[in-house]
N, C-alpha and C positions, 0 to 999 in steps of 0.2 A: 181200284185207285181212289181214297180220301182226295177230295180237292177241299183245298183252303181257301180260293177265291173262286165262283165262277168267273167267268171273264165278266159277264154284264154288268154282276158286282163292284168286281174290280176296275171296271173304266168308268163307272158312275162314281165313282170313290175318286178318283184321280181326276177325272173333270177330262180327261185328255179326247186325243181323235185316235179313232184305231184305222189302219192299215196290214189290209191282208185275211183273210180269213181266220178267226180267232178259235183257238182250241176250246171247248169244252167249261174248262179251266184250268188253273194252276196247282200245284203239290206244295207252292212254297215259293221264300221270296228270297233271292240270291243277289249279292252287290260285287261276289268274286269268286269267279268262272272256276277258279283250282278248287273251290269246293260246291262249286252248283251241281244241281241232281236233274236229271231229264224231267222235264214236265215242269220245271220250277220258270216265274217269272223273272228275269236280269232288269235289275235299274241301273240306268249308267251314269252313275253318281260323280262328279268332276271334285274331287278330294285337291288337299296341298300339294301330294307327291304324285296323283295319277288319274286320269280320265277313262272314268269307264267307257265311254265312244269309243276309246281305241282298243278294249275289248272284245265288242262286238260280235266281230267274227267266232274269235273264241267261245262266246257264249254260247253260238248258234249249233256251233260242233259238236256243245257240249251235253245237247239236246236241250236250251232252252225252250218254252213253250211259248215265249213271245219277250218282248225287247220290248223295255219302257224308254224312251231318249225324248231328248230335248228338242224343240223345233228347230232349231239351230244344224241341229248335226244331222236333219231328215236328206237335206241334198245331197249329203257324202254316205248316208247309209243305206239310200232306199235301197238300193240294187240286193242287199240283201233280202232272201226268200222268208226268212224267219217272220211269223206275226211284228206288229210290232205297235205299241199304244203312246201316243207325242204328245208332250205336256211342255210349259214354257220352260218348269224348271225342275229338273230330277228330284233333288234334296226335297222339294215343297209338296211335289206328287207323293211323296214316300211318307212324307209327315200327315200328308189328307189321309192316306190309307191307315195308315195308324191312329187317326181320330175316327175312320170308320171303322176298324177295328173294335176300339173301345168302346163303342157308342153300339157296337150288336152283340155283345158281351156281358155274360151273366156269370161271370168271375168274380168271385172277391180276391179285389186286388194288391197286392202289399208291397210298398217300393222302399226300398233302401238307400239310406245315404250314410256317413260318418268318414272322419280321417280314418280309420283303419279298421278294417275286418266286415267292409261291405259283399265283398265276393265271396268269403266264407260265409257269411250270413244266410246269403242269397242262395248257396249251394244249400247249408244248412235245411232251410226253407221248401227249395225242392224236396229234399230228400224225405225231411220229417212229413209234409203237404199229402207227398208221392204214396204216405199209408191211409190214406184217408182220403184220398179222389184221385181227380185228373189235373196237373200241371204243368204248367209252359211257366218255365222262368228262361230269362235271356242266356244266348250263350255265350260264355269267356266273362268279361270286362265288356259288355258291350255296354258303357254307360255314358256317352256322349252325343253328341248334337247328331249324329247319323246311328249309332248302336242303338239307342235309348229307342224311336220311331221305328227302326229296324225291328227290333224285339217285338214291338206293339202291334206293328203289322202280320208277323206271323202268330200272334195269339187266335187260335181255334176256340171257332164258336162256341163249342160246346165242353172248355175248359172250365174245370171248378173254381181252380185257383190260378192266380196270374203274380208272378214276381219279379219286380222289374229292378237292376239296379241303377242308380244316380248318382255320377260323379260331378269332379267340378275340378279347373285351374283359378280358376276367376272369379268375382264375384257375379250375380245378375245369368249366368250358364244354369243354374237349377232351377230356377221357379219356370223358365219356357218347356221344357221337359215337364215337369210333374204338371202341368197345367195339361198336358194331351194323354199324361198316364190316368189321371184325376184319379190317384189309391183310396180305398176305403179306409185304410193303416200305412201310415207312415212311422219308418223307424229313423231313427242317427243314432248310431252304434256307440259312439265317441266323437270328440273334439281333439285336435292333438296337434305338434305343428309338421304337416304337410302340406307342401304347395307355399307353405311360409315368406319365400320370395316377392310371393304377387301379395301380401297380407299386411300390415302393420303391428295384427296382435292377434291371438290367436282369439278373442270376441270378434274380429273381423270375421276370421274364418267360420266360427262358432255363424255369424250372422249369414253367410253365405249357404252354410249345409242348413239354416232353418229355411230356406225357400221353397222348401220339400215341402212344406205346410200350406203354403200357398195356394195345392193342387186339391187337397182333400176334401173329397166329396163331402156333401151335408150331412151330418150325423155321424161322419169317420170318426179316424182314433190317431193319435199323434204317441209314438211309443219313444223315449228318452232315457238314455242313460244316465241313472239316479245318484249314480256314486262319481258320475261325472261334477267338475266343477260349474261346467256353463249350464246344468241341469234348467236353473233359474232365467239365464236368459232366452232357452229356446224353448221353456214352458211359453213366457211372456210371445215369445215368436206364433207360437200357435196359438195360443189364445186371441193375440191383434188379427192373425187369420181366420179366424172364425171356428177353430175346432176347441170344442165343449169337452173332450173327452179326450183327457191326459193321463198317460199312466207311465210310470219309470221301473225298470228293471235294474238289478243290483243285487248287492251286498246291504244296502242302506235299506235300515229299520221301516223306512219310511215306503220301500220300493213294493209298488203291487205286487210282481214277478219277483219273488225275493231269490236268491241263494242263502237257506239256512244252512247248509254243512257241506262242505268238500274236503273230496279225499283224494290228491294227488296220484296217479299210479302210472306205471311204466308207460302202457300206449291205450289208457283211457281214464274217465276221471270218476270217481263214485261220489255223487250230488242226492243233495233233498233240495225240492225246490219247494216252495211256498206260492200258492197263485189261491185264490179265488176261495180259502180257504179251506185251500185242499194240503195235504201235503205228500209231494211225490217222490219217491225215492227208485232212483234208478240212475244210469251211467251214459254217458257223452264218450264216444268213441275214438274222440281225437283229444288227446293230453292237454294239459295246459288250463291256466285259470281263465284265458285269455277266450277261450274255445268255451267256457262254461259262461262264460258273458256272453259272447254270441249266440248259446241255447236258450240262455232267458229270453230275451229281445223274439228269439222264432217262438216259442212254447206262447209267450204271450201275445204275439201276433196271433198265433193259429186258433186262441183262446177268443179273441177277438173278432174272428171270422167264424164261429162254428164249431171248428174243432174239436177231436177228444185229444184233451191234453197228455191223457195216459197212453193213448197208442200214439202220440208224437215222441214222447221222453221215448220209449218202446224205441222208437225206430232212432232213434239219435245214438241209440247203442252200437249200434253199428256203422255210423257215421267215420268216413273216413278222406281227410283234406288231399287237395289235386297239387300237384306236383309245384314245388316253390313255394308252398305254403304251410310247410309245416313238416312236411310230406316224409315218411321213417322206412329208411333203410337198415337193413342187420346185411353188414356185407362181410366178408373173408378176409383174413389178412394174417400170414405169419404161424397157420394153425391152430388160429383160435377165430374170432369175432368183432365187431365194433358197430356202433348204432352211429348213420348218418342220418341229420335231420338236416334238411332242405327247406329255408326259407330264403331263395334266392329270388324272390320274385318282388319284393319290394320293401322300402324301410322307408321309416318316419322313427323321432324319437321314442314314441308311446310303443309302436309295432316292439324297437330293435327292445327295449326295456324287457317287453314281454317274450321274446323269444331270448332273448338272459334269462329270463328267471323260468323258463319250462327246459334249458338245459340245466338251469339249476336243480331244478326237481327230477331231472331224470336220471338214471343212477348207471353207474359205470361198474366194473368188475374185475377182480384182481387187482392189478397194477394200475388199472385203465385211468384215465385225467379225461377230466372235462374243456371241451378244447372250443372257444369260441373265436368263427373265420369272420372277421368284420370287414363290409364296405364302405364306400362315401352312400350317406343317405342326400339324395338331390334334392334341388328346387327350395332350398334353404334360403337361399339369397345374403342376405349383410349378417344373418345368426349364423351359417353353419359354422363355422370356426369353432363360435361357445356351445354352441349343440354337440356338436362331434366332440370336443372337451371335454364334455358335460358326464360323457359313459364313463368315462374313468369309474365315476361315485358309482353306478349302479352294476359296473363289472365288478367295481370293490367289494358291492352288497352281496354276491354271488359266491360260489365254490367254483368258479373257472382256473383252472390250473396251467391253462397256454392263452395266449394271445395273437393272433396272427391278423395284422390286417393289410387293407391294400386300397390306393386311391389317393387322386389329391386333396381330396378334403379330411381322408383318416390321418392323415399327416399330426390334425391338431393332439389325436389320441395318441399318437404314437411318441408325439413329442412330451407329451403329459401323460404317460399312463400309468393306471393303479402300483400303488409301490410293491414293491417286491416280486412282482409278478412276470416273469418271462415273454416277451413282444419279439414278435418278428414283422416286421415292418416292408412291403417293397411298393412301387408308384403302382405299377402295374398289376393286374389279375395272372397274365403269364411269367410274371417274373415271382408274383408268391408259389403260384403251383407246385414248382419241383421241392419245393419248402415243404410244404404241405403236407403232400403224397409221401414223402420219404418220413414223414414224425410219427406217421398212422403208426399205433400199436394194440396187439390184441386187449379187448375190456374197458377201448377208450367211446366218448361219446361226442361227436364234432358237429357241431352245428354252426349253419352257415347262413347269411345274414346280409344283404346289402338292396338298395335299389336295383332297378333292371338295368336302368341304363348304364351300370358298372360292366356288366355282364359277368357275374359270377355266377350265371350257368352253366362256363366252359368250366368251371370246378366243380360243377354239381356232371357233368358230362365224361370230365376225368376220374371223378371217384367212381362211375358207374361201369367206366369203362375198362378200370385199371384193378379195380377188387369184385371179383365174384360174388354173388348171391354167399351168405352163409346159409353151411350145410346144417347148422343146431337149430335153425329156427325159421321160418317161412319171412318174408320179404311182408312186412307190416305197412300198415297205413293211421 
């Protein structure tokens, strides 16, 4: 049995009082009991919607190796047998641990931020890292004030590399996080408008994801998107923080990590990259230009850590995106075939633009049309209206041959959209469906597109459930 914390470890870390005879150590650190593992430590974290205290028992059942709680809730849980270690405050104990984490840690560390394509990055990252040592990057989306400490707490002492990602609604939410990840390499993927609501202009936003700079250690490296617009402002971001060592990835002449040549193809992309004056030529495993932006940003991180850039490109070949993000199904339908692509996990303007133009580039057959399923992209605030309007132009820029969307905010596209072009429009995700499902025809390619909180997963659920696997070709990623 690997433990991850001794206990002695882990209650000098936490500052708390223990209660009960303490295990050994832990295997890991768990915040909800439907996925804790025997042996793992439970914190009983008091969230918006739910108090881990009233877990407790659960956890205990579930073979917890000991219970972190609050001193508050020690009179209502002691009767519990389980170990248990009492700190004032759950959230603050789990962030010490995560700064003792970091501080016994001989990782190089790389954290993530950007409006769009931080959790592809970050998987990217794993994946590429994974040919060339030992990696702990966080799981899911876990990049907020409880995932971000979460993630850090569980990084193993004796991991090479560490990949954390960093989100944001607000501004003043990143620089407390990167300040207890403190990355060797900090990346921003992009600027773009998401979260746009809480923002005034997207240099707001831009100035919000450069907090990320904040954290980096003495002598790190601040990695920026070159062909971005705010490129300028979040250099100056890092620079006022103290990081000497700026490099940008892109398409731009100027860009350290360049993309010199791309070659769009069915379900990967054939790239020469340019770094360090090398030039690599090799393939990224998941389609799209969007996906070859996110391999610069890793290549040049992993370049900046140690790395052999050639067995990273190597392993990107194989790279393939988790489900809502891109994610390519070849299903059955009618005796022939059709490719569903799965980007139901989240939209911003920048994201929807680019999963346009990777159905654009991805090719249909026989009879088949390119068929884009559009949601409300959220958290827009007084723009969505003009944002949602705004797709018409870049649907126009495309070879999309249907239009199908759904939402109150698609309304603005449906009421305005690309001329000539066939729309079906309904409020609802269950009222487009039967729409939907019934236009499928063999050699089409449907790509689907919206924020979560639309929920068009139940269409990405329907089509999975309603056309079988095609029998021509295996089930892609």
């Amino acid at each position: 049995m690997t433990l991850l914390w001794t206990s002695s470890d882990l209650v000098a870390a936490l500052g708390g009082r223990h209660f009960g005879t303490l295990p050994e150590g832990v295997t890991g650190i768990s915040i909800d009991t439907r996925t804790l593992k025997r042996g793992e430590a439970f914190f009983a974290i008091k969230g918006d919607r739910f108090d881990g205290h009233d877990f407790a028992t659960a956890a205990m059942a579930a073979g917890a190796g000991l219970l972190v709680i609050s001193e508050d809730k020690l009179p209502a849980l002691g009767r519990l047998t389980v170990p248990k270690v009492v700190v004032p405050d759950v959230l603050e104990a789990l962030g010490s641990l995560a700064a003792a984490a970091r501080a016994r840690s001989g990782a190089k560390v790389i954290a993530v931020t950007g409006s769009a394509g931080k959790t592809t990055t970050k998987e990217m990252l794993r994946h590429a890292l994974s040919s060339v040592g030992r990696v702990h990057a966080a799981d899911r989306s876990f990049n907020n004030h409880w995932g971000v400490p979460l993630s850090l707490a569980r990084l193993p002492a004796d991991a090479d590399y560490a990949v954390f990602e960093i989100g944001m609604n607000h501004p003043g939410e990143i620089e407390p996080l990167t300040q207890i990840v403190k990355p060797h390499v900090a990346i921003v993927t992009m600027i773009a408008a998401a979260h746009l609501g809480a923002f005034k202009s997207l240099d707001e936003i831009a100035e919000a994801k450069g907090e990320i700079f904040a954290g980096v250690v003495r002598g790190g490296h601040a990695i920026i998107n070159r062909d971005d617009q705010r490129f300028k402002l979040l250099s100056n971001m890092a620079t006022e923080a103290g990081v000497k060592n700026i490099w940008g990835f892109g398409e731009n002449v100027r860009a350290h990590f360049r993309l010199a040549q791309y070659e769009p193809q069915d379900d990967h992309s054939a790239v020469t990259i340019k770094i360090a004056g090398q030039e690599l030529v090799g393939r990224i495993g998941a389609p799209g230009r969007h996906m070859v932006q996110n391999a610069l940003a890793v290549i040049g991180a992993g370049y900046l850590a140690g790395a052999d850039v050639s067995k990273l490109l190597l392993a990107l070949g194989d790279f393939s995106v988790e489900a809502g993000r891109g994610k390519r199904h070849r299903l059955g339908v009618g005796g022939g075939s059709f490719t569903f692509i799965d980007e139901s996990y989240n939209a911003n303007p920048a994201s929807m633009k680019a999963a346009l133009q990777l159905l654009d580039s991805s090719p249909v057959t026989g009879e088949g049309r390119r068929i884009a399923v559009l949601g409300d992209m959220l958290e827009l605030g007084v723009h969505s209206a003009k944002l949602h309007e705004a797709l018409a132009d870049i649907v126009a820029a495309t070879k999309t041959d249907l239009l199908f969307l759904a939402g109150a905010e698609m309304k603005a596209l449906a009421d305005n959209p690309p001329a000539e072009l066939p729309v079906e429009y309904r409020e609802s995700v269950g009222e487009l469906q039967p729409l939907l499902l019934d236009a499928v025809r063999p050699g089409d390619t449907i790509m689907i597109k919206a924020s979560k909180g639309i929920g068009f997963s139940k269409l990405v659920d329907a089509f999975l459930q309603t056309f079988p696997a095609a029998a021509d070709q295996p089930t892609q990623a």
